[in-house]
Every structure is written in C-alpha cells, then in structure tokens.
N, C-alpha and C positions, 0 to 999 in steps of 0.2 A: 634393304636391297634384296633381290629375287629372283632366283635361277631363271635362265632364259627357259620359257616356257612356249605355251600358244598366245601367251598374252593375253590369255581371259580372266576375269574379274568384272566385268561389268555385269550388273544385276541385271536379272530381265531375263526376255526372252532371244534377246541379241539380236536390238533394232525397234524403229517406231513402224507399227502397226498402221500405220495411218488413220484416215476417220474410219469409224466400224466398230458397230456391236456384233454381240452373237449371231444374231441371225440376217444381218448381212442385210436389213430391209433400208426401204429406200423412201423418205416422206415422198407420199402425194404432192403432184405439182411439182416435182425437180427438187435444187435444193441439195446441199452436201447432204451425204448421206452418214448413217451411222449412229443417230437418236432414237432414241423412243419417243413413239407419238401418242398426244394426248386422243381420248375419243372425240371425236366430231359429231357434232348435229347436224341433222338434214338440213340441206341448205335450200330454202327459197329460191325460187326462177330470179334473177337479178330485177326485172319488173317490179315485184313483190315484195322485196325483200325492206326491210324495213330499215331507214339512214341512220346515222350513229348520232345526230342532234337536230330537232326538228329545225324550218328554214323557212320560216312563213315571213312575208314582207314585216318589218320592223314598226312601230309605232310610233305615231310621227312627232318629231321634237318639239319641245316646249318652247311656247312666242320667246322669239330671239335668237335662237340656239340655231346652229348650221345644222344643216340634214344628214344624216349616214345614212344614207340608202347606193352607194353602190360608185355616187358621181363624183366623190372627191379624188382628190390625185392620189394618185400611188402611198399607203403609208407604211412605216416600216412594219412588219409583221410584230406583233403583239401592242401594239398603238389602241387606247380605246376612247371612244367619243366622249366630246364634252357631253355633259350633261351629271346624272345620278351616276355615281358611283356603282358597278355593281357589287353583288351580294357578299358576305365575306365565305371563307371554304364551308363549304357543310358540305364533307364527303366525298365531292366531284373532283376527279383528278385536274392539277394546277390549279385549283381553287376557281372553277366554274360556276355560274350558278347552276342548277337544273335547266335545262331546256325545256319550254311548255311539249308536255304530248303531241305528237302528230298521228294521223293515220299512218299505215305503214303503206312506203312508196313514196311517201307527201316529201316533197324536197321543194323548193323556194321558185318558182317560173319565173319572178320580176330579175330571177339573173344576180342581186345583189350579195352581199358578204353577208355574214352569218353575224346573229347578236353577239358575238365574242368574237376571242381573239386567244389563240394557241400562244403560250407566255415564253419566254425566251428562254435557253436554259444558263444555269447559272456558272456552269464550266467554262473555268480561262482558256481551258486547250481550242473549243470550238467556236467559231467565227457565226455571227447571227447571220442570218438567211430572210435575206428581202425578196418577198414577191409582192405582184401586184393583188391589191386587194379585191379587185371585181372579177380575179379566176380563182382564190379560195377557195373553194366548193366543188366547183361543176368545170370536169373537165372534157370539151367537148372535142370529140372524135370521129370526123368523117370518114367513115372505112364502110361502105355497103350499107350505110343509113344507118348505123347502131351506134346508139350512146353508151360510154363507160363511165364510172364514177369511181370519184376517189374514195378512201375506205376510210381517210382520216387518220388522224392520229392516236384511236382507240387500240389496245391492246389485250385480250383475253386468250384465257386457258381450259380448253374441254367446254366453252362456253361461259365460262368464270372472269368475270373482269380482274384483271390485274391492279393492284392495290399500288399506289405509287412505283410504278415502271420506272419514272428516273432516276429514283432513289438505288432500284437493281441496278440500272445500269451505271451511278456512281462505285457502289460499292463493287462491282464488279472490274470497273477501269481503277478503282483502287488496289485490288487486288493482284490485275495483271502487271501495273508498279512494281508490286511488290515483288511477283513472280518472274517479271522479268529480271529485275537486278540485283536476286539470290543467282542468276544461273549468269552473268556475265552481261546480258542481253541490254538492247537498246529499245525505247520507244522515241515518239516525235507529239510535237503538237497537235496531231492530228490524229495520234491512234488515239481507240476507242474503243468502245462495245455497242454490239446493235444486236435486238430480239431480231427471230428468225419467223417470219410467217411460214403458215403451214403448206399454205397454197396463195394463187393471185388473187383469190375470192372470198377468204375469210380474213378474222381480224384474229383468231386463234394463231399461238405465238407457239412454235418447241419448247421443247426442255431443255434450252440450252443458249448461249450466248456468242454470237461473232465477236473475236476480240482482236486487233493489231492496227496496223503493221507493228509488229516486234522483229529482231533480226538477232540472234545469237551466233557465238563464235562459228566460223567457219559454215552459218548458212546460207541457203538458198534465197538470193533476192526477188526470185519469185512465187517464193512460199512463205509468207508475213502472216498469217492468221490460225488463232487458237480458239478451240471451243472449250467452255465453262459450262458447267453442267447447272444447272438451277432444280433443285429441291423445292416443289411446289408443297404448301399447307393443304393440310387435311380439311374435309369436310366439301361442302355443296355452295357456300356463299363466294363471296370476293377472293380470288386468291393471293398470298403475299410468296416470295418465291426467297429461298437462301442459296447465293451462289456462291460455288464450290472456290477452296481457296488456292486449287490448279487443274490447269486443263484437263480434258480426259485424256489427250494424247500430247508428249512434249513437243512432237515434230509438231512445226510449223508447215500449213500446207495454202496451194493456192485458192485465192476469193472467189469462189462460184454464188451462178444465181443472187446477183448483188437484186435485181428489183423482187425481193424477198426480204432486205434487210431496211429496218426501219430501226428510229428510236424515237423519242417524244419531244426530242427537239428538231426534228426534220432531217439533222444534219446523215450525211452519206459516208460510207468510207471510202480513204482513196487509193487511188488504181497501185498494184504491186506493194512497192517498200515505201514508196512518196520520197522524200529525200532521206529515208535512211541509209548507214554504208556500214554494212557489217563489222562487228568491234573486232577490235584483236582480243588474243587474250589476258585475261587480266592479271596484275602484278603480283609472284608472289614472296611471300614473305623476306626478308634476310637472309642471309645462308638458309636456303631453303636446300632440302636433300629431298630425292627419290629415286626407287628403285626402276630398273628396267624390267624388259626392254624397251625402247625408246626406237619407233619402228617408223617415226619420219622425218628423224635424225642420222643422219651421211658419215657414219667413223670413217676416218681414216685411219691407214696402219701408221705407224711410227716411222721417222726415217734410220735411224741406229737404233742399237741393242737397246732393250725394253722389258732388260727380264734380271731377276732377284732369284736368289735362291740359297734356301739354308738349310739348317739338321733337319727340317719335317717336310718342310714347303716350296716348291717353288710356283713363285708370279711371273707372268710373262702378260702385258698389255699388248693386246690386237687390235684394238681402235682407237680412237681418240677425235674429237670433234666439242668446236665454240658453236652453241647457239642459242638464238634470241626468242626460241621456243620450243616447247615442247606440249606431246600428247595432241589431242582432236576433240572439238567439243565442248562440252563441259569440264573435261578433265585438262583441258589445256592450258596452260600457263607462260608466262613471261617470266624475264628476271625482272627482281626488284631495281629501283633506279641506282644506276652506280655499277650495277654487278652484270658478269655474263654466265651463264651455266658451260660450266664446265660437263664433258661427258663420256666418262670411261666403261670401254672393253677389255677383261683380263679376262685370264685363263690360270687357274689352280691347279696343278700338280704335285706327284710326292718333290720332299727334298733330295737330298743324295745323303744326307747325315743316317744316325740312327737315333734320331729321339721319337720319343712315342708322344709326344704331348704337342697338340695342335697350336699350330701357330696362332697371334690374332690381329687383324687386319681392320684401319682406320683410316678414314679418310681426315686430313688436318690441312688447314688452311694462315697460310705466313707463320708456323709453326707454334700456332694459339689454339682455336678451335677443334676440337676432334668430335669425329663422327663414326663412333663403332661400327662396324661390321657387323650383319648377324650372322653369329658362328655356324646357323643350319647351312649356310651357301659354301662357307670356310672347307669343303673337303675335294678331294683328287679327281679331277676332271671335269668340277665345275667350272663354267661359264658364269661370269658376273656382269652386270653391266650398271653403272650406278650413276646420277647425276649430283654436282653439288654446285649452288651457286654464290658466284665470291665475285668482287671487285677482279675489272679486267686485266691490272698487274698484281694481282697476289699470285704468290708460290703456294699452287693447292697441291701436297704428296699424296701418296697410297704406302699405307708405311704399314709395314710388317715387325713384327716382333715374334722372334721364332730361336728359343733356348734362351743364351746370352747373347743374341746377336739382334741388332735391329737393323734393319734394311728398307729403301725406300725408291719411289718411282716417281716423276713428274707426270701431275694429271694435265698436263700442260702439252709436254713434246715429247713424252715418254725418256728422260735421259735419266741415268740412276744418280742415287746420291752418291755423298762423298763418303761415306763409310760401308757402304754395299761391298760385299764380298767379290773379290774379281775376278779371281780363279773360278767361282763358280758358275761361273759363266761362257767360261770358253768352250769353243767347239773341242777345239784338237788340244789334249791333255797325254798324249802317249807317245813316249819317243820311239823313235825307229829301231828295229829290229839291232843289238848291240851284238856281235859275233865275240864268241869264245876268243880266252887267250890262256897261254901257259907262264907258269912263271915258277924258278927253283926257290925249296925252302928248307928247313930242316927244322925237324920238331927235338923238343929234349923237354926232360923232365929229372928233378930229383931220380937217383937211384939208379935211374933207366938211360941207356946207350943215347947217341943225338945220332938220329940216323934222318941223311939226306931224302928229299920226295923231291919228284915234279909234280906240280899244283895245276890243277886249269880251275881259273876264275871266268864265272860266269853268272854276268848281268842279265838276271833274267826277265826283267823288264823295270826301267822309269817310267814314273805317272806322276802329275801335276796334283794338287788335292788339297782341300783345306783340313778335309774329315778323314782321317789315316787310315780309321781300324775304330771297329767296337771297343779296344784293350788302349785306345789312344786318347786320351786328355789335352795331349801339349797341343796349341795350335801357334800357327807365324805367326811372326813379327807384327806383321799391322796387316788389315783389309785387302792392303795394293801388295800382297805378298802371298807366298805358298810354298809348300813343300814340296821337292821333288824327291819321291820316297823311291828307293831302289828295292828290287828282290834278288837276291845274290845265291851264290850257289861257289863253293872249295870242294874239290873232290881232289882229293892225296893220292895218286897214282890208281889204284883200283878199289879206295874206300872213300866215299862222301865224308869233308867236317861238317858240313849243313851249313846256316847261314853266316856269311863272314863277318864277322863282329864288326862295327862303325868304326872302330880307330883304323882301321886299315884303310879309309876313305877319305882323299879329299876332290873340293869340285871347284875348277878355276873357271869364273865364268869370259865373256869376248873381251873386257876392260881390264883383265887381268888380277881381277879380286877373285882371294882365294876363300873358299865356304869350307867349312869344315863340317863334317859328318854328323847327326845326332842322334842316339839313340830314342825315340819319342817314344817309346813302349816302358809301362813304369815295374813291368814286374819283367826282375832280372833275369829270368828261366826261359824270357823272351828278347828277341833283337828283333826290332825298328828302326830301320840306318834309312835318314832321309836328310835332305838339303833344304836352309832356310832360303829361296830364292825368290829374283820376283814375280808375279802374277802373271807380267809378260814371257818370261823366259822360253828363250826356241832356240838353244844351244852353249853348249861348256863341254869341261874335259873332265871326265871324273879320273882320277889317279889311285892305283892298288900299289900298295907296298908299307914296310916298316915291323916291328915285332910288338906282339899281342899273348899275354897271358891268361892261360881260359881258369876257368874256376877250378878244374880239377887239376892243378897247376903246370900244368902242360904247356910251355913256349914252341909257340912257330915263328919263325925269323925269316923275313926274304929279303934281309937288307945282302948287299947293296942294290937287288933292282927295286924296279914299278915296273907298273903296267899303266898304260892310258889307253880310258877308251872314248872316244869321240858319243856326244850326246845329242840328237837335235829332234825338234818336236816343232811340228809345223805352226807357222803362227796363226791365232783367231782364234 
C-alpha cells in the first residue's frame, strides 16, 4: 500500500504516441503514417510497364478434355483444369509453375484467365473468396478511355520479391494472439494481418504489418488496429521478413487507406471492431490486495464513529466503497469469482499515549488471513488507501496493534471492534468548570498542639482518559471503561497542603453506585487520585471528607463534615 501521491507509476512517456517515427514522414501514396520506407525504383509509364505473369491464350486441350479458355462457368477461385497436373513448387510462391516470358506490356487480348490459379489459404479464421473467373486479370475501367490493371497478388521490398508472404502473415496473426491475450484483449475470426503497399502502383510492400481488429480493456471501438514492424534479410536477392513480437505502438488506432492493404489470400479486413465488444477486466487472483489510490473508485465516508486510537497511533477511516473494479487499462482488474474488493481510506495520526514504538497495521479477512501494512506509509499524517478482495460476507478488519492494546475497524462500514478503546474516542472528555468550597479541619501530630484550620478544597479540574500520565502504568477495568482522574488542591487557611491524598475521595455515580478513589501513580512521593468509571460517563458527585495520615505523621480530620461537588462532562 502507498501514500496518496500523483498516482504516477506508469512507465513511459505517459501516453500512446500514436503512429510516428522520428521524423514525422508520411509514405508516398497516403497510407498511415509513421514507417520507414523501403527505396523505390523508377517506375515505368503503366503502358510499359511489365505484368506480374505472362497471359498469352492457353494451349489447346488434349482430344477429349473440355476447353479452359475463359467460357466455362464461374469456378471457385483456386480450381484447376482437367488435364496434366501442373508442376510441383520450384521456388514460385504457392507453388506456381514459372510463367513463360512475355514482352513487357504483353498481357492476354482473348480476355480469358490466366494458366493458374491464386491457391486458397489455409487459415480457419478466413472464409475463401469466390470470383468469377473470366475478370481475374483484367480489370476494366471506363473513366475517360483509360484502362487500370490489377497488380495481383505479388508482393515485394525495395524491389525484392517477398519470399513466402503468408508464412509472415501467419506468424504475425500468431503473434498478435499472442499479444493480445497477455494484455486482457479480444480478437475475432476475422482479425488478421495485411502488408501495407507503398503506393496504388507498385507491388513494394512497408516495413510493417496491419494487424486487428483487437479491442482491450476500456478501448476505443473505433480504433481496432496495430502495426508490427517487419525486419527485412540482408542482401540484394529475394527477401524473407521477421515480424516483431509487439506492435510499435500499444494504442490501437483507426483503419486508414484500406485499398493499400492486401494479403496473399485476397482476403480484406473488416470495417471498425466487426462484432468485437470491448472485454471487462480480467479476474484477479484470490484475496488479491493493492495499494492506492484508486482514482475511479467513489469512497464513501462512514455513517458513525470510525476511528481507534492508542499509546502511538491513532486511525480514523474517511472512505470506504464495494467494487467490481478497479484501475484503467491494462492495469485494470476484477474480483476473482465469489469475492467483491473491498476499498479503504484512513488517516494516520499521533496517539494520545506516550509510547515511542510504532504501532503496526494489517489488514485480515474473517479473522484468518492477514495482509501487513508497509510500515513506510505507518507515520502521522499519512493518507492511506488500500484495496483487498474477499467473499462478499466476510468480515474484512484494519487492525491495529499499538503497545499492549490491539484495536480494530471494519473495512466494511467502518464500525470499531469490540475491544477498541472507548474513551479514546470521545470528543468531550472534560468536566465543567467545579467551583471552590471550604470545609473545617484540624491537623495534629505526635508532640505538637491539634490546632483548628479552615481548608478550601479545590477541584481543579476532571478529565476522562485511559493514558493518565508518563509516571502511570495502572489502566481501567476493561476497553468500555476509563478513568476520571481529578487534579486537587487543600490550602489550610493561608498555606497550601498540595494535592489532597485519594482517601478523602469518593464518586457516587446517577445509579447510586459508589467508586472509590485510586491512587494510579506507583511512586509514593506522588498522588494520582482518579475514578474507575465508564467510557460513557457525563456526571456523579464526588464527596470530600474523613481523616488521612500523611507520611510525616501529621493527621487532618474533617470528620464530621464532606463536601460534594457536582461533576458533569458533556456526552460524545
């Protein structure tokens, strides 16, 4: 547990950065920003430019065999014609054969499908994708007489064909797996990863990967997508790419420039979250504890008294609040099943005693469980705020141990226990102003005359108190009790006796029970005259009178009178 502070602890720069490197640059052609880009070659006039597999009319079926040139019906994408089997992988990505050489420009006029067929991919998440086979190719465009062409489903880097692409993009939707459900997070059947072209006219790919929809605790349903950094191989040939095994940035942000993102199975990502729904937080452990503050947690004050207090320390709880979470984000949490967090606000102060030795404070749950305190927070004037979570009837304390006393608080409704000190608690601990009184007496001793005095006694003040005096050891009866210590004053006509010794006292409380005086000071050279009464007490009679032998054997006598003097101390 941990002083209320600013609440800082989180690593970093405090906050997701969004997309963006150092310099702030932005790829050619749109496109999230924030990557490095590979170098680009001059790019050919689209005329010129040379297609990604040559597309010359097919050669025609062996006697028997139906035709593939263009006129059969619809088949599902990766279907291939009877006939010879073709070749097995040598090299070409999805095990292609080569394509015969073409000029560059030469693309297919008869309109028909190409000698192959782009293969399915083998991911359960993604649904296969039927087109019709006689627009494969050549996708025609009436906009001001210009044809565009598709670019296929080739892949390269700086000019460097990409070496098994869906192999990156497995091991990359492996990863974001993985990555999302370290941090609490959700995918779908549908999330995935897609390379990022560089532009609308090349087949060059970023250094990095679209990956979601994901949705973590408490985000944004319209920010589902992460970028993975890809580590391209050195050298000039083919390139093989390592993606990173977490994003560049945690925050999830929105899907830009989607007709840029491609992958080798055709497939698309979809619009926002798709049916994801943002998770709660996830469960944590058994009596799980932590410290505060807890800053989107509602305490409430107590409705009674909610405060302890002993020889070093006193606790007083200001808050108190049940709930079913805590913290924001990744640091968020739930109770485990069964349990609610509990979640307390106290206040540390001195005690009223005089011990020197820190009290030490736990938190225990159905009076099994204990959860120490760390004694750095344990001093005067801290602020504490601590959470613990327990089954929603358990009796969770705050229990203090301070000298020989232990004292406790419910982290529940803040009511004290049943051996908590009571006295120490109350507001009003001082009785009212007690007026002088006189009263005759005569002093005698061995040897020496008995010569009559008039005496004024004078109560110079009752106080309530468990802790008497530095020089005091005795304490009351039990918890629900206290002493009501008098300060007295005999003055013999025009010489002070000093404090009126205890036997000359007694104190009849409203019930008619009579308390007797007691000296609680242990060294005899000292008087300590106080009443064992209760905790509650707010009025009695104390009575002066009877005969007292002092040490230096001196009798005073005021028999036959008393004095009474009315006592009252407002209650609370």
């Amino acid at each position: 547990m941990t002083e209320r502070g600013d609440g800082a602890g989180q690593a970093g720069s405090g906050g997701w950065s969004g997309w963006g490197n150092a310099s702030g640059s932005t790829p050619p052609g749109g496109g999230w920003p924030g990557q490095q880009q590979p170098p680009q070659s001059p790019q050919q006039p689209p005329s010129q430019q040379p297609q990604p597999y040559g597309q010359q009319p097919p050669p025609p079926p062996p006697p028997g065999q139906p035709r593939w040139d263009g006129r059969q019906e619809t088949e599902q994408l990766g279907a291939t014609p009877a006939g010879p089997p073709p070749p097995a992988y040598g090299g070409q990505p999805y095990g292609r054969p080569t394509p015969p050489a073409q000029p560059p420009g030469a693309w297919n006029p008869a309109g028909g499908p190409p000698p192959w067929a782009v293969q399915p991919s083998k991911r359960s998440r993604k649904k296969p994708l039927l087109i019709g086979g006689a627009v494969l190719v050549v996708l025609l465009l009436v906009a001001g007489g210009l044809f565009f062409f598709l670019r296929g489903d080739d892949f390269s880097y700086a000019g460097r064909t990409v070496v098994e692409p869906q192999q990156v993009i497995d091991d990359a939707e492996a990863k974001l797996d993985s990555y999302a459900e370290g941090r609490g997070g959700v995918t779908s059947d549908d999330s995935g990863c897609w390379f990022r072209y560089l532009d609308a006219d090349t087949s060059d790919v970023q250094d990095d990967l679209v990956c979601g929809p994901v949705l973590f605790v408490d985000g944004d349903p319209t920010a589902t997508y992460l970028l993975f950094a890809l580590t391209p191989s050195a050298g000039d040939g083919d390139v093989t790419f390592e993606v990173a095994a977490e994003p560049t940035d945690p925050q999830p942000q929105e899907l830009t420039d989607r007709e840029l993102l491609a992958s080798p199975d055709g497939d698309t990502p979809p619009d926002g979250a798709g049916d994801l729904e943002v998770p709660q937080p996830p469960p944590a452990e058994a009596g799980y504890t932590a410290e505060g503050p807890f800053d989107d947690v509602e305490l409430t004050a107590p409705e009674g008294p909610a405060t302890l207090s002993g020889a070093s320390a006193r606790v007083t709880i200001t808050g108190l609040a049940q709930a079913d979470r805590v913290g924001t984000g990744d640091d968020a949490r739930s109770p485990a099943d069964g349990e609610v967090f509990r979640v307390v606000e106290y206040v540390v102060d001195r005690g009223e005693g005089y011990a020197s030795d820190a009290p030490t404070l736990s938190y225990v749950v159905d009076g099994g469980e204990t959860v120490p305190v760390d004694s750095s927070v344990v001093t005067p004037g801290a602020t504490v705020e601590a959470l613990v979570s327990a089954p929603e009837d358990a009796d969770v304390q705050l229990v203090v141990v301070d000298g020989v006393d232990t004292q406790s608080l419910s982290m529940v409704d803040g009511s004290p226990g049943p051996d908590n000190l009571q006295v120490t608690t109350r507001v009003n601990r001082t009785a009212d102003a007690i007026p002088a009184q006189q009263i005759p007496g005569v002093i005698s001793a061995p040897g020496r005359v008995t010569t009559p005095f008039t005496f004024t006694v004078t109560i110079q003040s009752a106080t309530l108190s468990w802790f008497a005096g530095t020089n005091v050891t005795a304490r009351p009866s039990g918890p629900d009790r206290a002493w009501l210590v008098i300060d007295t004053d005999l003055v013999a006509d025009t010489f002070s006796a000093g404090e009126g010794p205890s036997q000359y006292f007694t104190l009849t409380l409203p019930d008619g029970t009579v308390v007797a005086a007691q000296d609680i000071v242990d060294d005899p050279a000292l008087v300590g005259t106080a009443f064992d009464v209760p905790a509650d007490f707010t009025a009695g009679t104390i009575t002066f009178g009877g005969v007292f032998t002092y040490p230096d054997t001196a009798t005073v006598d005021f028999q036959p009178g008393t004095l009474s003097f009315p006592v009252t101390v407002a209650a609370g």
